[in-house]
C-alpha positions in Angstrom: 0.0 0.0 0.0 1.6 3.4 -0.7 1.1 5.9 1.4 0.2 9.7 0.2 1.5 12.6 1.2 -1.9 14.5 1.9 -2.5 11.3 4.7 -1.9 12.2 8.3 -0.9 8.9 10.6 -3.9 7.7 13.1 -0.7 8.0 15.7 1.2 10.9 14.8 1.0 13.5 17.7 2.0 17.1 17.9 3.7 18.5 21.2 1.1 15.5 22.5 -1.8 16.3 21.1 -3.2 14.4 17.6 -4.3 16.3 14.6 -5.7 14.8 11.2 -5.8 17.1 8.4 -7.6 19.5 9.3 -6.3 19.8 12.9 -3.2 20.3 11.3 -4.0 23.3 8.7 -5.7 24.9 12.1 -2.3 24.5 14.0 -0.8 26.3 11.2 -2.8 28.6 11.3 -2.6 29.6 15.2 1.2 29.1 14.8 1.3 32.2 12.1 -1.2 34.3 13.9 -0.1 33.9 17.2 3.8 31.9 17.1 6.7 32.8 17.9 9.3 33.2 14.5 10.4 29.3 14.6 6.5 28.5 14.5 5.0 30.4 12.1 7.3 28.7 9.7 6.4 25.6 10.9 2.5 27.1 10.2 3.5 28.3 6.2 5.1 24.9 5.8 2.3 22.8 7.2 0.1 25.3 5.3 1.8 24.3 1.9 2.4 20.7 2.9 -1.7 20.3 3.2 -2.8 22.7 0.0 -3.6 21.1 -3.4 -0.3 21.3 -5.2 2.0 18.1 -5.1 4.9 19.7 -4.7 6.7 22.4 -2.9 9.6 24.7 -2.8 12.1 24.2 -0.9 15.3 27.0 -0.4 18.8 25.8 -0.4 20.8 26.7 2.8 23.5 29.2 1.4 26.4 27.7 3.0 28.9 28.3 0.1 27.3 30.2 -2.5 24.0 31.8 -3.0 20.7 30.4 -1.7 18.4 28.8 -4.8 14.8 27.7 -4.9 14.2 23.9 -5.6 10.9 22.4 -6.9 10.6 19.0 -4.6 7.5 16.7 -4.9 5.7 15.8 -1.9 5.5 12.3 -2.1 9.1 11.5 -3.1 9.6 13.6 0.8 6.9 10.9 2.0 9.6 8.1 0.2 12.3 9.3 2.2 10.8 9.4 5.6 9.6 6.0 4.9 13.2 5.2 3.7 14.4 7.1 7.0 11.9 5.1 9.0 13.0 2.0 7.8 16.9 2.6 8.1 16.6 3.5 11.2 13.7 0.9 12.8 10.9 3.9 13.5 7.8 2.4 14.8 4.2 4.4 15.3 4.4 6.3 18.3 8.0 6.8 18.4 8.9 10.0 20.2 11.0 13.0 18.2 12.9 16.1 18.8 12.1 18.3 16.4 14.3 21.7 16.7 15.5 22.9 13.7 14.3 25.6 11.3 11.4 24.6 9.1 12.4 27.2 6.7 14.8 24.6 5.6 14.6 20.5 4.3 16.3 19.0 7.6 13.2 20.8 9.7 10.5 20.3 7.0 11.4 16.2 7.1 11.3 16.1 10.9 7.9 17.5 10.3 7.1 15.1 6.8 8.5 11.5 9.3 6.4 12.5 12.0 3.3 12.9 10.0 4.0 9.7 7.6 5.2 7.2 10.5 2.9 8.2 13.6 5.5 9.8 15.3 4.6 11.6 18.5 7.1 14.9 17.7 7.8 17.8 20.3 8.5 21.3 18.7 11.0 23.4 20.6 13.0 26.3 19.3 15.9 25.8 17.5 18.9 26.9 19.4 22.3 25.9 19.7 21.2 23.9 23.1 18.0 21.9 21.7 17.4 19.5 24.7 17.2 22.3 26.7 13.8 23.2 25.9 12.8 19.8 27.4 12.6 17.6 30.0 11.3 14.3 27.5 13.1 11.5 26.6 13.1 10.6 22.8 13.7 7.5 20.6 14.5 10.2 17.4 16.2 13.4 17.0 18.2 15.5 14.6 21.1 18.1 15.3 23.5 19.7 13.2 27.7 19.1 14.5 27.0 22.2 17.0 24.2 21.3 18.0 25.2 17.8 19.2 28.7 19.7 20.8 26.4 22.0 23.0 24.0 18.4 24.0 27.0 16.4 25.0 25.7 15.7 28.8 21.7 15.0 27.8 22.7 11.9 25.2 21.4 9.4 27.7 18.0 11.1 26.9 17.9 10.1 22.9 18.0 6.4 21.7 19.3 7.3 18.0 21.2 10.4 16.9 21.4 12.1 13.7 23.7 14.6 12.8 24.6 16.1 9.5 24.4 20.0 7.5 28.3 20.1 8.4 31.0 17.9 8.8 31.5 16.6 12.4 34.9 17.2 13.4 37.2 14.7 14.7 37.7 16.4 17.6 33.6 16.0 18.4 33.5 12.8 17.6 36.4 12.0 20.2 34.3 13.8 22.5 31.4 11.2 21.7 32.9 8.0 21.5 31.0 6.2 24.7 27.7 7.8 24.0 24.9 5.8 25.8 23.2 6.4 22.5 23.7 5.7 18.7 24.9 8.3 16.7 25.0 8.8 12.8 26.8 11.2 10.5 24.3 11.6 7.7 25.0 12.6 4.1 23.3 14.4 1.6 21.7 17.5 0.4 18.5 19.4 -0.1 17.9 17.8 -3.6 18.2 14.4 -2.5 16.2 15.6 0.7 18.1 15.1 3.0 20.5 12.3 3.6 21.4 9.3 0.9 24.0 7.9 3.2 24.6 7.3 6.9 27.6 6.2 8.9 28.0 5.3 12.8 30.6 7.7 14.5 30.3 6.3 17.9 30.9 2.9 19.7 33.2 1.8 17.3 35.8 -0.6 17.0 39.2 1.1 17.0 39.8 5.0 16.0 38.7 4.3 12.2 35.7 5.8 10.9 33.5 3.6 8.7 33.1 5.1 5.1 29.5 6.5 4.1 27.2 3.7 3.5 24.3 4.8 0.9 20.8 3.6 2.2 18.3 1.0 0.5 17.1 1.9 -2.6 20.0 4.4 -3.1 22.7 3.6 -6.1 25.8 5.3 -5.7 28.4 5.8 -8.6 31.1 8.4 -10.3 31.0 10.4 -13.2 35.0 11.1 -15.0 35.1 14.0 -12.6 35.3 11.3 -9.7 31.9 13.6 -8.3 29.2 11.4 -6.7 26.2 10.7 -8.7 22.8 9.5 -6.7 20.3 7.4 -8.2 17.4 7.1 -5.9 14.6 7.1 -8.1 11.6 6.9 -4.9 13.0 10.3 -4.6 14.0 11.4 -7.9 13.3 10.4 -12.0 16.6 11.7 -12.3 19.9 10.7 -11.6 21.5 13.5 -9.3 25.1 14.7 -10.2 26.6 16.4 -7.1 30.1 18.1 -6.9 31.0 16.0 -4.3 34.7 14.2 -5.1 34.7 10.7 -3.6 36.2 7.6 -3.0 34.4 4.4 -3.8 35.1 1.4 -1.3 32.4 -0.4 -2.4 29.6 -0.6 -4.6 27.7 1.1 -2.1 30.1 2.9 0.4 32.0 5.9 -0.2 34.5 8.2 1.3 33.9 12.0 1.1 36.8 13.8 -0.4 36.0 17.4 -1.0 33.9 19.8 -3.1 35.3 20.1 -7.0 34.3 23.8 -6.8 36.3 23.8 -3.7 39.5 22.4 -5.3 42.7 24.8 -4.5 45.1 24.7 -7.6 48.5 26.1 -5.7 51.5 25.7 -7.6 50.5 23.3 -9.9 48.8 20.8 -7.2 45.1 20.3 -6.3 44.7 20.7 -3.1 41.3 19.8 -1.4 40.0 23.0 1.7 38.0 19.6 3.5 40.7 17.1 3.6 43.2 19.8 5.3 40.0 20.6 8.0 39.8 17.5 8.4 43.6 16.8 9.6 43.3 20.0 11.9 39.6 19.9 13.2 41.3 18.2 16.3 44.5 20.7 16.3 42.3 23.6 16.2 39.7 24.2 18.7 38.3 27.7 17.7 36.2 27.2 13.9 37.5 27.8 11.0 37.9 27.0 7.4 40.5 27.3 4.7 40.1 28.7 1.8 42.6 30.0 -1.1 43.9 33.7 -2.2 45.6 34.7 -5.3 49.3 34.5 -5.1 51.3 35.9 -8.3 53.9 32.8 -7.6 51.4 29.9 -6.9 48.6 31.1 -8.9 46.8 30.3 -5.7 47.9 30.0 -2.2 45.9 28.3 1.1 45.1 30.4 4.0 43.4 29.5 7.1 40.3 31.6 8.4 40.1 31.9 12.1 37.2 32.8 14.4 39.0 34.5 17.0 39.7 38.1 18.8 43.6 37.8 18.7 45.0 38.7 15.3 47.7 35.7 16.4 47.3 32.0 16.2 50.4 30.9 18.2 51.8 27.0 18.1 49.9 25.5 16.0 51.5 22.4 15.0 50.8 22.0 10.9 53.4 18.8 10.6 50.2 16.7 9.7 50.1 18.6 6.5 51.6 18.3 3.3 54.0 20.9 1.9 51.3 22.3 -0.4 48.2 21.7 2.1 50.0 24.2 4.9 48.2 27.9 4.9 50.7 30.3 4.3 48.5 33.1 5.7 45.6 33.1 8.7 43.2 35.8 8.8 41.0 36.4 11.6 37.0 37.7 12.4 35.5 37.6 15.7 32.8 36.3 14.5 32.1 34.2 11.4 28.7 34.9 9.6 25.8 32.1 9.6 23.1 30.5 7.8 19.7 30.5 9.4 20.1 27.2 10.3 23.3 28.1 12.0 25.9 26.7 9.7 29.1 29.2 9.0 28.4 31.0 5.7 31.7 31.1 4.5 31.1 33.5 1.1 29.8 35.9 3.4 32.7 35.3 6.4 35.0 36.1 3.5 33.5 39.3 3.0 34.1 40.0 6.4 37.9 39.2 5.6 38.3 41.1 2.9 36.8 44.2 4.4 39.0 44.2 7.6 42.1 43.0 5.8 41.4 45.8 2.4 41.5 42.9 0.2 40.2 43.2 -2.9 37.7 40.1 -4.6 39.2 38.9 -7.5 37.8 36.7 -10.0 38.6 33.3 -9.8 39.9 30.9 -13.0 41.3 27.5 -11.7 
């Protein structure tokens, strides 16, 4: 039996209360007359989820480049919360955490899971400290990397832990090793919505993270790029090419390299921004990112963005690095700009750069 997107589960539940259809579009519309911010969103999303159209638009996050409007049908999001539900062993009456923006996909889908598998889903704001704003226990939640470094001491209150938007440092996932609860880097992007691939990053044997493992239904391959290309087609007639360099390991597991459009060209060597965070997310303990400027000897040359008050960064040991991967400038802000959902919005950090430092944009050609 398939289930449609305009059916509401007899067991879904709404900060404890159940709502069919209708209930719903009358929640939405309390939530925009009378809401806070986070919850009138909520009310123009439930609003569109329950009007006539089968589809909706959802808005990119604008963590590297500028936000962008994508057309997403309705019941390929009811696929992947049944996909979701099944990956990770939901059952009717399941409890959720719901506290992200659902001006984005990672809080519309909380909202789309709920409804399609009778969950029973809490709203609270969205904040940096989510658990927080309750006392419950839950069997399902969703954070993003700061999110999850700010809940460190309530993770005996959540049975299984998602956490994705970012890359989770190694540093956090250190810091989460013994969890009492399982935890799961997710991978994936508003087009796909929301993750195609999971892996565990805690209770692990050893110090070795597991590679990306796509989920069922989910075919994973290269194009002569090496860039990821998704064929899921419960959630899309198309197949989905990403500029995401990877590794195969398997025919279904992968290893994350980098962005292509991310891909440093300093003196005649590609260098890859993610791989270099990656070897100092544990060095470093402020945020950051790295990034490239023009250098009339290297073409291009890697520099290190700091989130700090101190225009110094003093012993910070860069022997993990290759010759070519260590910054040969740091720049500092006080404080990095931000998505709405909270994620660091690095074009607009490096505008922030360039204005205290007098450095002038220049185009790029690699």
């Amino acid at each position: 039996m398939t289930i449609k997107y305009n059916e509401v589960h007899h067991e879904f539940k709404l900060n404890d209360f159940h709502f069919d259809k209708d209930g719903l579009c009358e929640v939405a519309y309390s939530f925009i007359k009378e809401g806070d911010f986070f919850e009138k969103e909520m009310g123009d999303f439930l609003l569109n989820w329950m009007d006539e159209h089968d589809y909706i638009y959802v808005e990119t996050s604008g963590t590297t480049g500028k936000k962008k409007k994508i057309k997403l049908s309705k019941q390929a999001m009811v696929n992947s919360a049944l996909a979701t539900g099944k990956h990770f062993k939901l059952e009717p009456g399941d409890r959720a955490l719901h506290c992200m923006p659902a001006s984005f996909i990672a809080g519309k889908m909380m909202m789309v899971r709920a409804i399609v598998l009778g969950l029973k889903i809490d709203i609270v704001t969205p904040s940096s400290h989510p658990f927080e704003g309750t006392l419950k226990d839950y069997d399902f939640a969703a954070l993003v990397p700061l999110q999850l470094q700010n809940s460190l001491e309530y993770l005996d209150r959540v049975k299984t832990l998602i956490v994705g938007g970012a890359a989770v440092t190694r540093d956090l996932i250190d810091k989460v090793k013994y969890a009492p609860c399982e935890i799961f880097e997710t991978f994936g992007m508003t087009e796909t919505i929301t993750h195609i691939a999971t892996r565990p990053i805690n209770n692990l044997n050893g110090n070795d993270l597991p590679p990306f493992t796509a989920m069922e239904d989910v075919t994973i391959s290269t194009d002569d790029r090496n860039c990821l290309v998704v064929t899921a087609h419960h959630l899309n007639d198309e197949k989905i090419v990403t500029n995401d360099v990877i590794k195969m390991h398997s025919e279904n597991t992968f290893e994350l390299i980098g962005r292509i459009d991310n891909v440093i060209n300093t003196g005649g060597i590609k260098v890859f921004p993610e791989r270099i965070e990656r070897k100092l997310d544990s060095i470093i303990h402020e945020r950051f990112f790295i990034t490239d400027q023009r250098d009339d000897v290297l073409g291009y040359r890697v520099v290190l963005i700091l989130e700090s008050d101190s225009e110094v960064m003093e012993n910070v040991d860069f022997s993990s690095l290759d010759k070519y991967q260590i910054p040969k400038a740091i720049f500092t802000v006080p404080k990095f700009a931000e998505t709405a959902s909270g994620k660091i919005n690095r074009r607009k950090t490096l505008d922030l750069v360039r204005k205290k430092y007098n450095i002038k944009k220049r185009k790029k050609n690699k």
